[in-house]
Backbone as CSV, one residue per row, in Angstrom:
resi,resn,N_x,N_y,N_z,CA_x,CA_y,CA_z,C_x,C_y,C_z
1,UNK,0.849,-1.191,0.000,0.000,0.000,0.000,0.889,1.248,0.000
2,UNK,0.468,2.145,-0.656,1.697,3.618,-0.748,0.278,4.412,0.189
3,UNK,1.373,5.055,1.146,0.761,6.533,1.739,1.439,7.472,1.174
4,UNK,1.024,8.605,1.181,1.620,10.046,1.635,1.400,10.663,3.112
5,UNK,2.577,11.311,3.638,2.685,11.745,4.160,2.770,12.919,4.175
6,UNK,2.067,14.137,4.523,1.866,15.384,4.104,1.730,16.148,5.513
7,UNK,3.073,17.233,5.687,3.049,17.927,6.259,2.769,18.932,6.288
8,UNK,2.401,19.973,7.154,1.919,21.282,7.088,3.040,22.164,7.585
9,UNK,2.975,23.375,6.776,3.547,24.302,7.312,3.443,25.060,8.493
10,UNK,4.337,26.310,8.499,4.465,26.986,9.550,4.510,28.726,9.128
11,UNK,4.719,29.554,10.059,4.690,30.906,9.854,6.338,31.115,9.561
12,UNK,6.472,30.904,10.013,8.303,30.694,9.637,8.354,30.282,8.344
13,UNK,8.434,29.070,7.758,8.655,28.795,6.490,7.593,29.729,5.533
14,UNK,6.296,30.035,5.699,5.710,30.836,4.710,6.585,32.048,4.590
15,UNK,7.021,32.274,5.633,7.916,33.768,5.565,9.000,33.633,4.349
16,UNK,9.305,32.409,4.255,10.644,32.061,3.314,11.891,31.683,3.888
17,UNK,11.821,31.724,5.360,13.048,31.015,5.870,13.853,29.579,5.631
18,UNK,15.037,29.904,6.000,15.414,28.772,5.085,16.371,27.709,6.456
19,UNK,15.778,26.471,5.745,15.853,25.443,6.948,17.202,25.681,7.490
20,UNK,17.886,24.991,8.446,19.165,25.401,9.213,19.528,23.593,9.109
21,UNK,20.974,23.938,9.294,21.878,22.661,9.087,21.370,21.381,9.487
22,UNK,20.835,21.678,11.115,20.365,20.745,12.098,18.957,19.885,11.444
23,UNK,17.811,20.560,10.844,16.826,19.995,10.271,17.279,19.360,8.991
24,UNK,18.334,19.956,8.305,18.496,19.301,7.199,19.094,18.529,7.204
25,UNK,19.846,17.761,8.044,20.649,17.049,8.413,19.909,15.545,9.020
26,UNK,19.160,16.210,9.683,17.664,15.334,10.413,16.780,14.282,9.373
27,UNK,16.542,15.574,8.776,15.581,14.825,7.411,15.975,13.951,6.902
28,UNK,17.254,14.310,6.374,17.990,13.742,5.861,18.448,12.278,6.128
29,UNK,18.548,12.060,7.540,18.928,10.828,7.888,17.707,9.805,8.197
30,UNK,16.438,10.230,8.292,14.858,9.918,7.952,14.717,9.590,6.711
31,UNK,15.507,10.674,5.977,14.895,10.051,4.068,16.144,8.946,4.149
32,UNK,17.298,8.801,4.468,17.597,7.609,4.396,17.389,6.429,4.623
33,UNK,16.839,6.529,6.185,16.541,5.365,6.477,15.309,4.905,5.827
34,UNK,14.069,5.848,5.399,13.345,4.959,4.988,13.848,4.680,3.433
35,UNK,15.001,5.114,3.031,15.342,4.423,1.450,15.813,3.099,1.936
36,UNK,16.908,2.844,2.872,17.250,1.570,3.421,16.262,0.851,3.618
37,UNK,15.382,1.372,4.114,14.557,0.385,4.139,13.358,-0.595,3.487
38,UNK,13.687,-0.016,2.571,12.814,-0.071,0.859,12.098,0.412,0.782
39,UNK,11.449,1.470,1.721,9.764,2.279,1.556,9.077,3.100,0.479
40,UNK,10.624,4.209,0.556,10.686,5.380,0.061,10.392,5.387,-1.476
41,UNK,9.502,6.542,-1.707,9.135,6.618,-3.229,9.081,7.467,-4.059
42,UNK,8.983,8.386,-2.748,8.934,10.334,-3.447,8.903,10.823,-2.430
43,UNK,9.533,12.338,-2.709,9.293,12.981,-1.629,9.994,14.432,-1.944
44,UNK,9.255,15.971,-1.812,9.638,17.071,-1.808,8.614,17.997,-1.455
45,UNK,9.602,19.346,-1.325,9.205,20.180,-0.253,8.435,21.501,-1.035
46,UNK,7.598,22.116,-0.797,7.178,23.542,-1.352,7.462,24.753,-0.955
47,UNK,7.762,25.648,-1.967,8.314,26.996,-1.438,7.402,27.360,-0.606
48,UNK,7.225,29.230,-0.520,6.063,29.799,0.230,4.679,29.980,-0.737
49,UNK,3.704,30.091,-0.395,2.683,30.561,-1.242,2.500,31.434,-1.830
50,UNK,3.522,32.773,-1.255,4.123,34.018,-2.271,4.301,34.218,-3.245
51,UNK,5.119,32.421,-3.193,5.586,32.720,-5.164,4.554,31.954,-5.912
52,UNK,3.011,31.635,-5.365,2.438,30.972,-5.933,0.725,31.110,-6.093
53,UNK,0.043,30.502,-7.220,-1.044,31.376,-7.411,-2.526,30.114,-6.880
54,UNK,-3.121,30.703,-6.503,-4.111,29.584,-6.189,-5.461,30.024,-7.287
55,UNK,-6.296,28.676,-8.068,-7.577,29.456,-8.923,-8.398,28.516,-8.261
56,UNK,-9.707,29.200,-8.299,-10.677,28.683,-8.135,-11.464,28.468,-9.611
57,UNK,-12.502,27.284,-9.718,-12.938,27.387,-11.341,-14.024,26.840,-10.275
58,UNK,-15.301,27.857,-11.441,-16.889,27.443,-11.349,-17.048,27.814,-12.034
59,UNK,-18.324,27.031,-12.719,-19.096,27.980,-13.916,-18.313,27.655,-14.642
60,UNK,-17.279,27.203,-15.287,-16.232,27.587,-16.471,-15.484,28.577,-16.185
61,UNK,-15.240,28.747,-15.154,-14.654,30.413,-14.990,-13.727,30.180,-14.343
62,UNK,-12.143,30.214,-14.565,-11.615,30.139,-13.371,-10.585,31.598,-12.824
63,UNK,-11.190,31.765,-11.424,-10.838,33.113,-10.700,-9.110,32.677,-10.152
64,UNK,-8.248,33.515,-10.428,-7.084,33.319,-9.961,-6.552,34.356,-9.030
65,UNK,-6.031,34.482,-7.919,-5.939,34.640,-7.031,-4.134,34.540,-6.967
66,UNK,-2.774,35.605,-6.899,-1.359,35.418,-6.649,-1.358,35.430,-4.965
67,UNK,-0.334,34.642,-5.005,-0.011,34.340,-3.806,0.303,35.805,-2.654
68,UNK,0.682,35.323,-1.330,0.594,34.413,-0.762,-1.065,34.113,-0.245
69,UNK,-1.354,33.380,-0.305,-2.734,33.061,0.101,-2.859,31.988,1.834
70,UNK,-3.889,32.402,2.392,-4.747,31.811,3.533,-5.251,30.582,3.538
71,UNK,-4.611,29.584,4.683,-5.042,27.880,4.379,-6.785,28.469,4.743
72,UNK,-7.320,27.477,3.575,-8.905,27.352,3.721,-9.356,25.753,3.815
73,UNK,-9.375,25.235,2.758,-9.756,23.994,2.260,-8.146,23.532,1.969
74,UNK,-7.706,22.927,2.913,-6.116,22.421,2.165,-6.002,20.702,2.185
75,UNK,-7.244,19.987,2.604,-7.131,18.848,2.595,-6.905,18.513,0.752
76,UNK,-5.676,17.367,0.682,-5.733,16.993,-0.639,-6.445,16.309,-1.669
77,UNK,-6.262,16.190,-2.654,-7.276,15.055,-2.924,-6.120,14.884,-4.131
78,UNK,-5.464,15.239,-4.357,-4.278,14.613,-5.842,-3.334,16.088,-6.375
79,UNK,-2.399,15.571,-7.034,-1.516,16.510,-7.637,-0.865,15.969,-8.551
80,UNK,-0.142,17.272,-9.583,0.762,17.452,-10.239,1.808,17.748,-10.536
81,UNK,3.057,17.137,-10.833,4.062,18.131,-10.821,4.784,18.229,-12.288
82,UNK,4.871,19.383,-13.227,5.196,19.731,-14.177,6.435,20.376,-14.342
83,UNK,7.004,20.680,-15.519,7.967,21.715,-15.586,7.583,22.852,-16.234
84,UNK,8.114,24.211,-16.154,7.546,25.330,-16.752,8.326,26.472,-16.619
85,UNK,8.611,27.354,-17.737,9.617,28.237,-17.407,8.841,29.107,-16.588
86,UNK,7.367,29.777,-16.309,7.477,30.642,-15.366,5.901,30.039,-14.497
87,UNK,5.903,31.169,-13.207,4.837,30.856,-12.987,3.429,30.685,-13.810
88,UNK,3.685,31.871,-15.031,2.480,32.089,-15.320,2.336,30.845,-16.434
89,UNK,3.305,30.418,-16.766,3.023,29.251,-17.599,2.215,27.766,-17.035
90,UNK,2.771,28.165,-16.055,2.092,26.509,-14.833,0.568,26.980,-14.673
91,UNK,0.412,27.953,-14.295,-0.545,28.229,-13.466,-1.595,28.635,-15.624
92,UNK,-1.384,28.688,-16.212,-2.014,28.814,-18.110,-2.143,27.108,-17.730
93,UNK,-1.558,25.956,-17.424,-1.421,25.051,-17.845,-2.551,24.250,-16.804
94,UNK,-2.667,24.877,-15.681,-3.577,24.504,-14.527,-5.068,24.642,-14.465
95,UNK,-5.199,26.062,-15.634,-6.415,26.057,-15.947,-7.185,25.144,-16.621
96,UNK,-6.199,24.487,-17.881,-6.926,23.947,-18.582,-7.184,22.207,-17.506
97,UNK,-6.318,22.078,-16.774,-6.874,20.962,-15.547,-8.116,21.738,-14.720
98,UNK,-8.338,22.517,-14.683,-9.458,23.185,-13.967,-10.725,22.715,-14.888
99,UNK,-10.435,23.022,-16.106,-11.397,23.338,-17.200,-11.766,21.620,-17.597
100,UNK,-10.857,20.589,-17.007,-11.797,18.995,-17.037,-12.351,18.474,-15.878
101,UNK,-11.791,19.237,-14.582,-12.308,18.942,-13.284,-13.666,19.649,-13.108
102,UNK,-13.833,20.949,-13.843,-15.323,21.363,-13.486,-14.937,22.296,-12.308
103,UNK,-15.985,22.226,-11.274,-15.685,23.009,-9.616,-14.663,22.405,-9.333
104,UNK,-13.364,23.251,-8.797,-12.199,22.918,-8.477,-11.565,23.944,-8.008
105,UNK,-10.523,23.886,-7.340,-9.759,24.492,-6.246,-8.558,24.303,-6.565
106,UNK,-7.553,24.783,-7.172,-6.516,24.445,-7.558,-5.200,25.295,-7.045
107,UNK,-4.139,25.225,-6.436,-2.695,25.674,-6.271,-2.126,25.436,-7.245
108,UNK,-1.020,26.339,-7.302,0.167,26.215,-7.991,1.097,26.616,-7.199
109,UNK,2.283,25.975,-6.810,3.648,26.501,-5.787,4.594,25.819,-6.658
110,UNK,6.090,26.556,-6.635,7.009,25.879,-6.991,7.625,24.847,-5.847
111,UNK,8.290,23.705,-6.508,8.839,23.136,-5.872,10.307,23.077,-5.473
112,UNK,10.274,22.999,-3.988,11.952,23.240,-3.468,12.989,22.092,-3.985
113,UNK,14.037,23.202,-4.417,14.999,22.574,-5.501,16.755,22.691,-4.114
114,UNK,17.503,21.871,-4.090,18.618,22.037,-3.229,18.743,23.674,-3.114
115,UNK,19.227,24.191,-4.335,19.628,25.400,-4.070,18.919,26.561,-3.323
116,UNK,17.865,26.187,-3.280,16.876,27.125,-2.726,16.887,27.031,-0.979
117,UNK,17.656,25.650,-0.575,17.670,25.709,0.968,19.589,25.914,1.074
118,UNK,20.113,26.133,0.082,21.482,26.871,0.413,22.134,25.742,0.371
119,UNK,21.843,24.813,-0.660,22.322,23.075,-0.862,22.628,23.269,-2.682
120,UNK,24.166,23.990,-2.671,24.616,23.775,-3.855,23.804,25.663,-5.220
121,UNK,24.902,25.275,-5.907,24.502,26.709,-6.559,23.187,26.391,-7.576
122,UNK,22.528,27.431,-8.201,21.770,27.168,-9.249,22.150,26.803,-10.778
123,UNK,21.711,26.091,-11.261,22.545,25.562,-12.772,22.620,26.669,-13.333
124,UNK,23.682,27.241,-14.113,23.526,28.265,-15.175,22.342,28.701,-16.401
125,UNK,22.678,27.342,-16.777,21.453,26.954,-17.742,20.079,26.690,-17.554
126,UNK,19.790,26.495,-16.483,18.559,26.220,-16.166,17.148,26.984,-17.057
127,UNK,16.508,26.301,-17.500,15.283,27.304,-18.552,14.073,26.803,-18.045
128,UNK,13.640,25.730,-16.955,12.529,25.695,-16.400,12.633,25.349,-14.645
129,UNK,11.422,25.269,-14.108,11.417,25.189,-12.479,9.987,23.792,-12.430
130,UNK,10.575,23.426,-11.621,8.680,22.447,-10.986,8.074,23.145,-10.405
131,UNK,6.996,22.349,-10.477,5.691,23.488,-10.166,4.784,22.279,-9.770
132,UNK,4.413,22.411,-8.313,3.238,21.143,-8.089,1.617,22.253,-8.428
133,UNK,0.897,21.503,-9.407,-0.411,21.900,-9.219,-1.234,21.276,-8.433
134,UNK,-1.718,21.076,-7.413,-2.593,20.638,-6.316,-3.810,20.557,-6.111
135,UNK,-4.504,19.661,-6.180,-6.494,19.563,-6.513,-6.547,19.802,-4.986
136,UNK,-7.602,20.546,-4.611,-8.150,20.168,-3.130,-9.188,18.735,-3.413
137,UNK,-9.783,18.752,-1.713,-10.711,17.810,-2.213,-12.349,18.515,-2.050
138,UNK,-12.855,17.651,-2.420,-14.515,18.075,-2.775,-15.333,17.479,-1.656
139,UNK,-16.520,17.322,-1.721,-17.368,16.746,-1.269,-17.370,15.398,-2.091
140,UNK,-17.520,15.448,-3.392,-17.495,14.170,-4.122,-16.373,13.433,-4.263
141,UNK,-14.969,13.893,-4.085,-13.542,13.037,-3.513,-13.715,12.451,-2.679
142,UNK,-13.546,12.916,-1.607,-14.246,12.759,-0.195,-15.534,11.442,-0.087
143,UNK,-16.091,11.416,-0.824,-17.194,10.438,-0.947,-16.434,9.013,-1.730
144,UNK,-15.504,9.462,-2.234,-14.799,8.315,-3.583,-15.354,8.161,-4.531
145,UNK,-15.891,9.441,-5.378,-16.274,9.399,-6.598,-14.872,9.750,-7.468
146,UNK,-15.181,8.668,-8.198,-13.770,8.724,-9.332,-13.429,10.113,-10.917
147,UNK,-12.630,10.474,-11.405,-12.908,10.891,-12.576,-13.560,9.980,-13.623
148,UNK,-14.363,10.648,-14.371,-14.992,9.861,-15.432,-13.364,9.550,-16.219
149,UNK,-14.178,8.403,-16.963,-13.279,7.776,-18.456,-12.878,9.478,-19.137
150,UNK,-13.613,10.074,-19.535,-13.312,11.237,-20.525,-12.434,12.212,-19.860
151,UNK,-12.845,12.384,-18.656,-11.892,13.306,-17.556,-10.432,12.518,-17.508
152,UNK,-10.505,11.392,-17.276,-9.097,10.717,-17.200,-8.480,10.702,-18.739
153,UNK,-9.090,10.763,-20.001,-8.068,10.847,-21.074,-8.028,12.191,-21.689
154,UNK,-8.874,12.850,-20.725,-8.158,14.786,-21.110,-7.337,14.955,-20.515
155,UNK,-7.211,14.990,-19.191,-5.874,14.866,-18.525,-4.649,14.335,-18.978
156,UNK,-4.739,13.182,-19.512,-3.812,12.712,-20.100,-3.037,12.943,-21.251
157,UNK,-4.024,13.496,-22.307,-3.324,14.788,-23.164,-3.337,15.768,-22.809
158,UNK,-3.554,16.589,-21.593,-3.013,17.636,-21.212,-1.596,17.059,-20.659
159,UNK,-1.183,15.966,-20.395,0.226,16.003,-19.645,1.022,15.635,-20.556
160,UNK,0.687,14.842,-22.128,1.775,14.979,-22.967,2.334,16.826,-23.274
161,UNK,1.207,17.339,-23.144,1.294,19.138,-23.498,1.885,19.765,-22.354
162,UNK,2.412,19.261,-21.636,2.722,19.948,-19.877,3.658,21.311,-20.496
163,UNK,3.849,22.606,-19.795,4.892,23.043,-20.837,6.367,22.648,-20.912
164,UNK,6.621,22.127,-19.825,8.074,21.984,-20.229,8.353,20.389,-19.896
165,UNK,7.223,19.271,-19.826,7.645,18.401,-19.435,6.613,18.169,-17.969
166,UNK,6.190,16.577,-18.465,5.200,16.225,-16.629,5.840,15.702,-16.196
167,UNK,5.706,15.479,-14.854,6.870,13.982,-13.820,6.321,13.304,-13.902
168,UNK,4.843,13.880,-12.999,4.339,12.699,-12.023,2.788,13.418,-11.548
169,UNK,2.288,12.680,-11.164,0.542,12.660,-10.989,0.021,11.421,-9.946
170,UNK,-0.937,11.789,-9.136,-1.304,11.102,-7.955,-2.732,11.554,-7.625
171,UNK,-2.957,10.804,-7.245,-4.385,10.553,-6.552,-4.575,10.049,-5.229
172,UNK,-5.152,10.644,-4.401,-5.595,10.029,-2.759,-6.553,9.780,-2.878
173,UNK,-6.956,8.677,-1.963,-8.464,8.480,-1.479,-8.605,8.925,-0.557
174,UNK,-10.177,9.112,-0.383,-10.993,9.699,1.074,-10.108,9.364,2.220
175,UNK,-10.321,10.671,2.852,-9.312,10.967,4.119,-9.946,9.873,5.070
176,UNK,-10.749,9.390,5.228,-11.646,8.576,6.097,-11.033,6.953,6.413
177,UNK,-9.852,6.628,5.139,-8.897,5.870,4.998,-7.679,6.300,5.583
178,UNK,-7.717,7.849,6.284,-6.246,8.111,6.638,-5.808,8.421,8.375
179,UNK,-5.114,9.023,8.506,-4.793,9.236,9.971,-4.316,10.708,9.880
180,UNK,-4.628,11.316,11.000,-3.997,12.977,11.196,-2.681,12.504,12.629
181,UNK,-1.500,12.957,12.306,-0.621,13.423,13.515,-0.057,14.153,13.699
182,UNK,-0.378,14.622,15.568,-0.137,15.400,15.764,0.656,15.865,16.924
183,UNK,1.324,16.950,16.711,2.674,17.138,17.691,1.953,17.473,19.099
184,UNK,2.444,17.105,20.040,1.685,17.457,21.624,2.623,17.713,22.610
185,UNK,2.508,18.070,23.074,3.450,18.164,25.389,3.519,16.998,25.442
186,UNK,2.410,16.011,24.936,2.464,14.589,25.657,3.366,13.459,24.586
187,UNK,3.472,13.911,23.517,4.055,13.285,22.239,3.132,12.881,21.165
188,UNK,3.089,12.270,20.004,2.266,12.408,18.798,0.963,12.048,19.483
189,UNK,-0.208,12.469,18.856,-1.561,12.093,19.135,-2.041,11.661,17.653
190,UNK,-2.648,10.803,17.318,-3.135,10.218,15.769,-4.970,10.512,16.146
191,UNK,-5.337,10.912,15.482,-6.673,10.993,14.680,-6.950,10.106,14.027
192,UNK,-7.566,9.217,13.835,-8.516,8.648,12.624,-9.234,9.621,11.911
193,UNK,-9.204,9.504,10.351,-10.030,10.121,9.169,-11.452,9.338,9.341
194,UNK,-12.277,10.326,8.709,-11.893,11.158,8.245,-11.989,12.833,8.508
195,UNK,-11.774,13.492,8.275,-11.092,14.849,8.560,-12.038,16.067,8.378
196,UNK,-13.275,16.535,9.122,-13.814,17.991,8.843,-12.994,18.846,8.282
197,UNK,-11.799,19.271,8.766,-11.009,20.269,7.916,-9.258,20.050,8.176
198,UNK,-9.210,20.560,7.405,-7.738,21.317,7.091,-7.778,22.183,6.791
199,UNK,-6.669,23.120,7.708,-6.767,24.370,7.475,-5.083,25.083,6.915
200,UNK,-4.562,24.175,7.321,-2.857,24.543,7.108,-2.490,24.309,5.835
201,UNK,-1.671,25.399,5.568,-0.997,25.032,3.827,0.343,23.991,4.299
202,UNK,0.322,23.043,2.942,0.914,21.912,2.853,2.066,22.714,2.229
203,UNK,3.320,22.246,3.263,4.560,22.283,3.054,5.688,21.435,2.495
204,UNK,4.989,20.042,2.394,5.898,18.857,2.020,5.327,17.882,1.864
205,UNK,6.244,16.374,1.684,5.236,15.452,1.317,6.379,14.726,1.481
206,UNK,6.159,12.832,2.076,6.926,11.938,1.555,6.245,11.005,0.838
207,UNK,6.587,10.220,0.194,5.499,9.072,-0.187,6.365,7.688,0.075
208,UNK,5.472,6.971,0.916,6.281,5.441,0.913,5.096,4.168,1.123
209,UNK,5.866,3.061,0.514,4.932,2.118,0.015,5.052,0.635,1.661
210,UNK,4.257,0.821,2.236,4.255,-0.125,3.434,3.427,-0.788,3.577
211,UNK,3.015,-1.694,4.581,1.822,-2.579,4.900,0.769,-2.497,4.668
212,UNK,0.907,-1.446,5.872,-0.658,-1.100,6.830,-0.532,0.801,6.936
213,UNK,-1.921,1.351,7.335,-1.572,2.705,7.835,-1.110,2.827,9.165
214,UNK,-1.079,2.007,9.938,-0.315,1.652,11.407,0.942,1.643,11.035
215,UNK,1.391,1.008,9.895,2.951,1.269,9.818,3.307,2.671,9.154
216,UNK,2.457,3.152,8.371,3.056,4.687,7.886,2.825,5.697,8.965
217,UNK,1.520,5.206,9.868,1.085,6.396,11.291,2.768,6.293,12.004
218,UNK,3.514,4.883,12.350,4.894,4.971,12.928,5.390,5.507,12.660
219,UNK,5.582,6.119,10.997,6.769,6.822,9.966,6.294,8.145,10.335
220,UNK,4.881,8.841,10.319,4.268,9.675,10.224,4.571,10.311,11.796
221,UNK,4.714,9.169,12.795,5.309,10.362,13.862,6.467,10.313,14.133
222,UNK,7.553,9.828,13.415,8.911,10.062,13.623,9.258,11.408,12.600
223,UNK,8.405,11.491,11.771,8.608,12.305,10.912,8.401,13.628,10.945
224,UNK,6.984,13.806,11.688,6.563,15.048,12.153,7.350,15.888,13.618
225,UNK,8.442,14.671,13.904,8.908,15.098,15.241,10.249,15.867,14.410
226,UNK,11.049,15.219,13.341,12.046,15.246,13.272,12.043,16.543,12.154
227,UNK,10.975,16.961,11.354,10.399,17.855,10.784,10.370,19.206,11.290
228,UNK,9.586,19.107,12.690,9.002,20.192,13.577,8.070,20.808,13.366
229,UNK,7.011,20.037,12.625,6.249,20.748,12.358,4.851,20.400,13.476
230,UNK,3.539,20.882,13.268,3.203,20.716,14.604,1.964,19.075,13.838
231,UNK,1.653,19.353,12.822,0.932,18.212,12.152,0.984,17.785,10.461
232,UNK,0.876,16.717,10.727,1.029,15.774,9.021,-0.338,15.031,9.151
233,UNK,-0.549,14.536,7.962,-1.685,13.861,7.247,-1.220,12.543,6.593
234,UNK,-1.421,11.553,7.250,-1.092,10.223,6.346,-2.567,9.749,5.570
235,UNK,-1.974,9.772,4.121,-3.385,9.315,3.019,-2.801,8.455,2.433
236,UNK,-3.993,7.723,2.150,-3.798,6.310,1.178,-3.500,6.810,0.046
237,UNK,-3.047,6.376,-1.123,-2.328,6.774,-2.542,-3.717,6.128,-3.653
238,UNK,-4.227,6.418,-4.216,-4.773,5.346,-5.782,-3.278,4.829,-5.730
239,UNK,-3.814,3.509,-7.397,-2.521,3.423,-7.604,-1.976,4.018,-8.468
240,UNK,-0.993,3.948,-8.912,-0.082,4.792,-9.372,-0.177,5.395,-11.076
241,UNK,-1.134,6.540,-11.079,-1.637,7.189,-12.436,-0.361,7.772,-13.166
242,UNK,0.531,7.880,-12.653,1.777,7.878,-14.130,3.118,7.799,-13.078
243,UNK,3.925,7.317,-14.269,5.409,7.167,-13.585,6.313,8.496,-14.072
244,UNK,7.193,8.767,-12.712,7.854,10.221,-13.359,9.031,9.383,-14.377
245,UNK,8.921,9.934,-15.801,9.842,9.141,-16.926,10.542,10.705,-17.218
246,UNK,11.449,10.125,-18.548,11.822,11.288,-19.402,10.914,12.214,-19.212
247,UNK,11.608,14.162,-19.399,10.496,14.994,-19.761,11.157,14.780,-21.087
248,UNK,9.659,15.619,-21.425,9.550,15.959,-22.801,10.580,16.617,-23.707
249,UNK,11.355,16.517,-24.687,12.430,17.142,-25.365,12.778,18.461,-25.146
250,UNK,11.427,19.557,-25.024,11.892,20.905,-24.871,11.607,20.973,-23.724
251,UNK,11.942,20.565,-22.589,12.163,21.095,-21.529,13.054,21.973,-21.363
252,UNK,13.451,22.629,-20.527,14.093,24.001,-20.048,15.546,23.689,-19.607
253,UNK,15.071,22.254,-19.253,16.319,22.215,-18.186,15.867,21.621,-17.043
């Protein structure tokens, strides 16, 4: 079974601060061990919401909104991660995912690259950035209503068209399958899903493939301790709607 593990941010990191030796060092020896241990499957971090635009689509209409924006609805329900030389190209490319989802709630944030936490210089060449686009969830996610057949093969030629190249694409099921943990005085406290709200913007993510959610809730509070953050979200995964392969020829870089 693959979870994600999805942490929430803080006022500190929205600010743009940038992690310190000790956390990165931490993580670090967490993302190892769960590679040792065969779990590990993905896993990265998001800038601030500053540099990033959130739309809403109804009606056909979708209202866009530049960052930094206010956690409202931040429970997930699936994402994207593309390449694109600028924001405004991701966030052109997000609409038209708006425009097969119907009512939708959509982010766009770039994704944290080494250099950006003071881990190595920026490539010279570089001509594009990642960019996770982020579905919230609905009432009808939430329930486990699926995309139609037609919704799933528009999407799918929208990601040969990504602009600079797609990775990767995911799907969660209903939070009601997942666990909330959370940091305490007394040490982690777990929730059972499923989840009235989320209110915190999502700062990160690991993804690893284990048993049970009892064994990712274990990962999920070593993780949130060693993190610092005050709560994470462990969700069940669909299975696996594309593999990150080659990008596309004109990528950026």
């Amino acid at each position: 079974m693959r979870f994600i593990i999805v942490h929430k941010t803080t006022a500190e990191w929205e600010a743009g601060a940038i992690p310190d030796r000790q956390l990165i060092a931490g993580v670090g020896e967490l993302i190892g061990e769960m590679a040792r241990a065969g779990i590990l499957r993905a896993g990265e971090g998001l800038r601030a919401s500053s540099l990033g635009a959130r739309l809403t689509i109804s009606g056909g209409a979708a209202d866009v909104v530049p960052g930094p924006f206010a956690g409202s609805n931040e429970l997930p329900a699936g994402f994207e991660i593309i390449r694109a030389a600028t924001l405004d190209d991701a966030v052109a490319w997000a609409r038209e995912v708006g425009k097969v989802l119907g009512e939708a709630q959509l982010d766009v944030r770039p994704v944290s690259e080494p250099w950006d936490i003071g881990m190595g210089s920026k490539p010279g060449d570089l001509r594009s950035l990642r960019f996770m686009v982020l579905r919230k969830a609905t009432a009808a996610t939430e329930a486990g209503t699926k995309l139609t057949a037609h919704q799933r093969a528009a999407l799918d030629e929208l990601r040969r068209r990504a602009p600079a190249g797609h990775l990767t694409a995911e799907s969660i099921k209903p939070s009601k399958r997942g666990r909330r943990c959370k940091n305490s005085s007394g040490g982690v406290v777990f929730t059972d899903g499923p989840f009235t709200e989320s209110k915190e913007l999502i700062a990160g993510y690991v993804i690893i493939e284990v048993a049970s959610l009892d064994e990712a809730s274990r990962w999920c509070a070593r993780y949130v301790t060693v993190v610092g953050t005050d709560e994470a979200d462990v969700l069940e995964l669909e299975e696996a709607e594309a593999e990150a392969g080659e990008e596309s020829p004109h990528r950026g870089g």
